[in-house]
Structures are given as structure tokens and as C-alpha cells.
C-alpha positions in Angstrom: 13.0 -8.0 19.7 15.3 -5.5 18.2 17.3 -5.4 14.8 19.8 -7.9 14.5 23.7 -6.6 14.4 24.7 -10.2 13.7 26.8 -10.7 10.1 25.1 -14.5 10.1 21.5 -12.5 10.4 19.6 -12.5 7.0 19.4 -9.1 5.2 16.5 -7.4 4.7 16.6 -4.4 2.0 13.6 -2.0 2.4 12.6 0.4 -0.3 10.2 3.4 1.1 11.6 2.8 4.2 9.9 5.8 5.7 6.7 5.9 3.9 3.5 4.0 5.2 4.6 0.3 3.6 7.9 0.5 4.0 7.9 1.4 8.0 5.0 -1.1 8.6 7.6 -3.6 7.1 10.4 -2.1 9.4 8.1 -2.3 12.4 6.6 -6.0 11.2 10.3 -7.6 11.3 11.5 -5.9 14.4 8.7 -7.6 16.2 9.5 -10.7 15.3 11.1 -13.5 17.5 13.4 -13.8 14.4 17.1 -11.8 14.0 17.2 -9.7 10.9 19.4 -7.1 9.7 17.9 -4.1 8.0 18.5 -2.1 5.5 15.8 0.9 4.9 16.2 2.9 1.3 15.9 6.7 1.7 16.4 9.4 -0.7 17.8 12.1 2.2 18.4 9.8 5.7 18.9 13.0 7.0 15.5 14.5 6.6 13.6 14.4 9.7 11.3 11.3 8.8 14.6 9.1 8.5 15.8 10.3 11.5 12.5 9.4 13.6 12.6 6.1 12.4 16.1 5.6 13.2 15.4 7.3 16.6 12.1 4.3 16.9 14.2 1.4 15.5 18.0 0.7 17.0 19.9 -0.9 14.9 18.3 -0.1 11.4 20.3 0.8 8.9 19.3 4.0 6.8 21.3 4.2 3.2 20.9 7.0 0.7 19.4 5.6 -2.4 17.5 7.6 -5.4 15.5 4.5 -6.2 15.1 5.7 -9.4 15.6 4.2 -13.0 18.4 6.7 -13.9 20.3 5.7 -10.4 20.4 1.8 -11.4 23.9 1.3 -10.2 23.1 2.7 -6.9 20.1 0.5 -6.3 22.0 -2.5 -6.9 24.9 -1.6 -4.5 22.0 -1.2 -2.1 20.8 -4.5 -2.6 24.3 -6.2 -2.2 23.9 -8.7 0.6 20.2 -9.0 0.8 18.7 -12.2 1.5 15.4 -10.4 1.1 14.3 -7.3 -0.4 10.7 -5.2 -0.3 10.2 -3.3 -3.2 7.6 -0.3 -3.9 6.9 2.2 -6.5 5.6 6.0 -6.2 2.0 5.3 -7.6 1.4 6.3 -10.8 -1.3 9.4 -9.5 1.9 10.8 -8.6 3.8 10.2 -12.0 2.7 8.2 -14.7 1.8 4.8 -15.7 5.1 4.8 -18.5 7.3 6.1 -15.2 6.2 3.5 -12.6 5.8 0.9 -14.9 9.7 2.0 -15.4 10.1 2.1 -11.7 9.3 -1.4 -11.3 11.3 -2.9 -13.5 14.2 -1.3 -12.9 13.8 -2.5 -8.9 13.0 -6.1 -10.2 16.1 -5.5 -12.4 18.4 -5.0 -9.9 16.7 -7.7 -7.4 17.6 -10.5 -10.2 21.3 -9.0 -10.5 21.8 -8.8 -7.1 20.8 -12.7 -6.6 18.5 -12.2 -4.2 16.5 -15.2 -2.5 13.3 -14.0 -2.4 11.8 -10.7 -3.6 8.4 -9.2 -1.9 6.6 -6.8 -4.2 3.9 -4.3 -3.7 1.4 -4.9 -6.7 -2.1 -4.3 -7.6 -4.6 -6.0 -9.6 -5.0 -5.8 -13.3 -8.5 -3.6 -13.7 -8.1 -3.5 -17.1 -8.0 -7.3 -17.5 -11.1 -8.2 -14.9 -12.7 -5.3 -16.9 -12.2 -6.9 -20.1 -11.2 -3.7 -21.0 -14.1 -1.5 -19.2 -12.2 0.4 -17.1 -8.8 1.0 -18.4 -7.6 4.1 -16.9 -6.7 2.6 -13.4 -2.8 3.4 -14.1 -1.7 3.0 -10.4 -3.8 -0.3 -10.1 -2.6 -1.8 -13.6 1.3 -0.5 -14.0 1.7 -2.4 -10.8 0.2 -5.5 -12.5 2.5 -5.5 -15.0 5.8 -5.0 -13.2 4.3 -8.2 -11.8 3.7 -9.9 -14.4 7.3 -8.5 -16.1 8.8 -10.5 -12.9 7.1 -14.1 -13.7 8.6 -13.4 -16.5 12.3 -13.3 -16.1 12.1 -15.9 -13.1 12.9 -13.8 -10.3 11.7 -15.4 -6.9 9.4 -13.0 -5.5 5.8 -13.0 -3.5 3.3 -10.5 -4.4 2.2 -8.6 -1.4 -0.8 -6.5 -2.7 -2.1 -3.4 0.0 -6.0 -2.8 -0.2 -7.2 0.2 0.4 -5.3 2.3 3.3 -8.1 3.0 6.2 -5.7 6.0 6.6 -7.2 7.5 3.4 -10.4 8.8 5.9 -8.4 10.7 8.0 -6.3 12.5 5.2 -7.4 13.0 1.4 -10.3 11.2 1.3 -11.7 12.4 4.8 -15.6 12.9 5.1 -16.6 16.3 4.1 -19.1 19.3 6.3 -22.0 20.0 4.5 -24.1 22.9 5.7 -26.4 21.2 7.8 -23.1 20.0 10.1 -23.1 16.2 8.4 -20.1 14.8 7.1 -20.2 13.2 3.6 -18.4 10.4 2.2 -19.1 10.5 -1.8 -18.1 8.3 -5.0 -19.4 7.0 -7.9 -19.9 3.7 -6.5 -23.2 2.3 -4.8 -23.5 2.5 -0.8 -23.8 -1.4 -0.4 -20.7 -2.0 -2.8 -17.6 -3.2 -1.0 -14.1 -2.6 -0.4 -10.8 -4.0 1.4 -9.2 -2.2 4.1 -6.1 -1.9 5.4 -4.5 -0.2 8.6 -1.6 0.1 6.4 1.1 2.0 9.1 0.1 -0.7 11.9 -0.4 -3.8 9.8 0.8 -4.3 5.9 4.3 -5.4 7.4 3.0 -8.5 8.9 1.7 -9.7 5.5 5.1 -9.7 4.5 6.8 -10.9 7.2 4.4 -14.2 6.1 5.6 -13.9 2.8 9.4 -14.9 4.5 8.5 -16.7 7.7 5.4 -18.8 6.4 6.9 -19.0 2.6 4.3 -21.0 -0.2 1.8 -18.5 -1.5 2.9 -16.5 -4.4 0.3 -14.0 -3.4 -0.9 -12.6 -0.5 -3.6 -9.8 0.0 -3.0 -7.5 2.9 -6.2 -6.5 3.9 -7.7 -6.6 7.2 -11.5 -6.8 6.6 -14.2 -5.7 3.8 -16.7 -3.4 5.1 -19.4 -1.4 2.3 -19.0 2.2 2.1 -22.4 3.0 3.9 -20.9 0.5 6.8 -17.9 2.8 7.1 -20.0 5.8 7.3 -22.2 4.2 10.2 -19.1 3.2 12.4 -17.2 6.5 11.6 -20.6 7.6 13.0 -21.1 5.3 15.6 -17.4 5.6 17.1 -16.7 9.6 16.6 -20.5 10.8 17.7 -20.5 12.8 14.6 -23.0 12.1 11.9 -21.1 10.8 9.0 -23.1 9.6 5.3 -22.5 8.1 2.1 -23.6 9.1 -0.9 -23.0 8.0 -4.6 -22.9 10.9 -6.6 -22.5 11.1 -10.9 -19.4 10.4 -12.8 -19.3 13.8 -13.0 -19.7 15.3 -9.9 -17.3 12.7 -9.0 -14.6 13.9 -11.4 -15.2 18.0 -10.6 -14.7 17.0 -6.9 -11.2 15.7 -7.8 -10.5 18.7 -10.5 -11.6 21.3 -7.6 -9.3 19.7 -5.3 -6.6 20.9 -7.8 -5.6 16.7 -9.2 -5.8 17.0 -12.6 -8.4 15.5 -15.3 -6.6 12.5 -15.9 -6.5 12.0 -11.7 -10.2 12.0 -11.8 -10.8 9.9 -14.6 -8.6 7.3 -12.9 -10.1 7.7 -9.4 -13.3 7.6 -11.3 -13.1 4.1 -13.1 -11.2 3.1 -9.6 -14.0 2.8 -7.5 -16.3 1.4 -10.3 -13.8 -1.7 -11.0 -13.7 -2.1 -7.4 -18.0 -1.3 -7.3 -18.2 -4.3 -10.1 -15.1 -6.6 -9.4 -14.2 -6.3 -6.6 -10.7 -4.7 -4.7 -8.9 -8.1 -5.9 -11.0 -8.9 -8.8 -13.0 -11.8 -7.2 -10.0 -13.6 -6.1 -10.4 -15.9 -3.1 -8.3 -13.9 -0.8 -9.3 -15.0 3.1 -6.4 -17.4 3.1 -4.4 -14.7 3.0 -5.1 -13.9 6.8 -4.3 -17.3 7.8 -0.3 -17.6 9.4 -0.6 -13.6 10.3 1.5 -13.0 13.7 -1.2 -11.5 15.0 -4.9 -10.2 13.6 -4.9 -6.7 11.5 -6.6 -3.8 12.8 -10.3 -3.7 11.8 -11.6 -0.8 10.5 -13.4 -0.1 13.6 -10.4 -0.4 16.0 -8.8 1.9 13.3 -11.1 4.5 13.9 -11.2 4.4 17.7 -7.4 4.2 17.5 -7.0 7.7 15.1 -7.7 11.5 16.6 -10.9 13.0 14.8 -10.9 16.1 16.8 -8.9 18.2 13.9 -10.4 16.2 11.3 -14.1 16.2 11.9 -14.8 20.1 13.2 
């Protein structure tokens, strides 16, 4: 199908439109057998990244928009319209927990002024709260918590649409490591046999929320596409690109001078840190039942084995 031109067509308003959620939505909706119009936010639709995807996707409508707190009159102009809208924030790694959490409810804000029907957020689990306060320094996980819980609060009709882990993260930032001897290491703090969700987040968060508006009831949906244990992802990474790829957990420490060396800053670490031991000890969705959320997909995500064969090692694994 291609993007609907059609005034009666519902209106779809897509925050992030050219990061990795916000395009997988873009893509998601196009392929569907159902006419939307869309409307992708953008800081700078002229910026080559904006002009690819309105190269990829006819009909798509790229607006300008500082989604930011200080630009709340232009985020609700933006939203003018919308039947639906997708919202995201810039993780709080990137800013802080007080900005993101600001972020969010400034979006949700504007999605309750602008009478939408039906919101779809990007949250996270609350790892302070399945921690009973263990583990309270997961900012990115538990800023997007509370924007969600700041929307059940003011009534605003919205599905929450929570990403696991982006598979992506092995081929970029978090991409096995040569060692001397010619292995590649995958390290954390958390055990080998320890799991986590997955996502192929460019080819496959989208569909989870094109459920949330074509197979409407849950008022949360995980978007993951399998969970695999971290020595697991070393054997197939293994297995599929012939190199020899191995976990290992490592200290606290080593784990924190890793991220410091890397140039993130302390805080960074101590938040990647307690990360991956709330997901180590309660899981990636905090021992929710979460298979359902497969169930009405348009098609079946990626695994993280079809992710692998799919992606181009050759630069990454020399």
C-alpha cells in the first residue's frame, strides 16, 4: 500500500519520525491494507535523513517541529487533526531523567489538548518499583514509567507500546569487542544464562503499534521479538558470522570503567550498570506475562538470528 492522500483517511502524527521507532512506525502503516495519512515530526525535514525517508515513503508528510517542552504551541499545531499520534522521548542517557520526564509530559500534554483518539506511547518499565528500590538509577527505564503513569492519570486514551532491547545495539555501541587472541567479547555485569528481550527495532517495533490501532484492547503491548540469554547471542553471533564471539560477566567495576573509557560519563555507567542487573534479576519487563503481546502481529518479528544473518559484519567484526 502507499500513504493515503485521502481527507476521510485517519491521521497519523509521528514523533521521531526519522529515528529507529519512529520510521519502523512509518514503514509498519504504509504496509498495511489500511489508508492512513501521515504526519512524521522532524526537527530539520531538510536534513538528509528526512529527505530519504520522504524519498522511501510517497505521500508522507514531513513537518518541522522542535518537540521540545519550550516549543509547546508548535507541538500542538502538529497534532491538529490526528486521529492517532506516536509519541517518543530522547532517552534520558542522552539528557536527564528531570528533562525526559519533562519531555513526556509535555507530548502527553498536547495529545489531551489536541483531542486525540488514541495515543501510542514509548515507555519502559518501572526498575525502581520491581526493585523495591534496588536499583534506582535506571533513569531512561523509569522517567518513561512515569510519563506513563502521569498519562493514567489525566485520562488521556493511550496504549503503552514498550521497545525491548534493540538487536541493533550489537552492531553499533554495544558491538562485541577483539581481544588479543582474535575473539570477540560480549561483557556485563550480568550472568551468561540471564535473559533478555530483543527487538529488530528498524524492521519490526512499528507492527506492535500498528496492533495497538488495528487490533485495539490491550493497554500494553511489549515489542519484542524473542528472549534469548546473553551466552545464546554470543553462540549464534558465532555460529552465523564464523567468527568466535563470547560472553563474559565481568565486576561492577570493570563494567563501569568500560563505559567511563568509552568517554559516557559516571552517571552513564552507574545507570547501564544497575540496567543489566534489574533486567539479570527481573526481568526486561519485570516478570510480566508478555507473549500475548505477539499474538494479532501482521506478520512474525525478526528473531535475533535472522537479525544477524540479515546485518553486514564485515566492518564490524575485523
Amino acid at each position: 500500500m502507499t500513504i493515503s492522500q485521502d481527507a476521510f483517511a485517519p491521521l497519523i502524527v509521528v514523533t521521531g519520525a526519522t529515528g529507529a521507532q519512529g520510521s519502523s512506525v512509518i514503514k509498519a502503516l504504509e504496509e498495511s491494507s489500511r489508508p492512513y495519512r501521515i504526519r512524521g515530526i522532524t526537527r530539520d525535514p531538510s536534513k538528509p535523513a528526512s529527505q530519504t525517508l520522504a524519498k522511501k515513503y510517497n505521500g508522507l508528510e514531513l513537518v518541522a517541529v522542535d518537540a521540545q517542552p519550550e516549543n509547546k504551541e508548535g507541538i500542538l499545531k502538529a497534532f491538529q487533526g490526528a486521529k492517532y499520534v506516536f509519541l517518543m522521548t530522547m532517552s534520558a542517557v542522552f539528557t536527564s531523567r528531570a528533562r525526559e520526564l519533562e519531555e513526556g509530559k509535555t507530548l502527553i500534554d498536547c495529545a489531551k489538548a489536541a483531542n486525540v483518539e488514541l495515543t501510542i506511547w514509548s515507555g519502559l518499565e518501572d526498575m525502581s518499583k520491581h526493585s523495591n528500590g534496588k536499583y534506582v538509577h535506571v533513569d531512561h527505564f523509569d522517567a518513561k514509567a512515569e510519563v506513563t503513569e502521569y498519562a493514567k492519570q489525566i485520562g488521556l486514551p493511550f496504549v503503552n507500546v514498550e521497545a525491548a532491547g534493540y538487536m541493533q545495539n550489537y552492531s553499533t555501541f554495544a558491538a562485541p569487542r577483539k581481544q588479543a587472541d582474535g575473539t570477540y567479547l560480549l561483557a556485563t555485569p550480568a550472568p551468561a544464562d540471564s535473559i533478555i528481550a530483543l527487538i529488530d527495532t528498524n524492521e519490526d517495533y512499528g507492527l506492535f503499534v500498528r496492533k495497538a490501532i488495528e487490533n485495539p484492547g490491550a493497554s500494553e503491548i511489549y515489542a519484542y521479538a524473542e528472549e534469548i540469554t546473553h551466552a545464546n547471542a554470543a553462540k549464534q553471533l558465532s555460529e552465523i558470522t564464523g567468527k568466535t564471539v563470547v560472553y563474559m560477566q565481568i565486576t561492577e567495576e570493570q563494567y563501569k570503567k568500560g563505559i567511563t573509557s568509552a568517554g559516557l560519563s559516571e552517571v552513564a555507567a552507574l545507570e547501564f550498570t544497575e540496567m543489566w542487573l534489574a533486567i539479570a534479576n527481573y526481568t526486561y519487563y519485570g516478570n510480566k506475562e508478555i507473549k500475548s503481546s505477539l499474538q494479532g502481529l501482521a506478520r512474525t518479528p525478526r528473531t535475533f538470528a535472522e537479525f544477524v544473518k540479515a546485518t553486514d559484519w564485515s566492518a564490524i567484526l575485523n
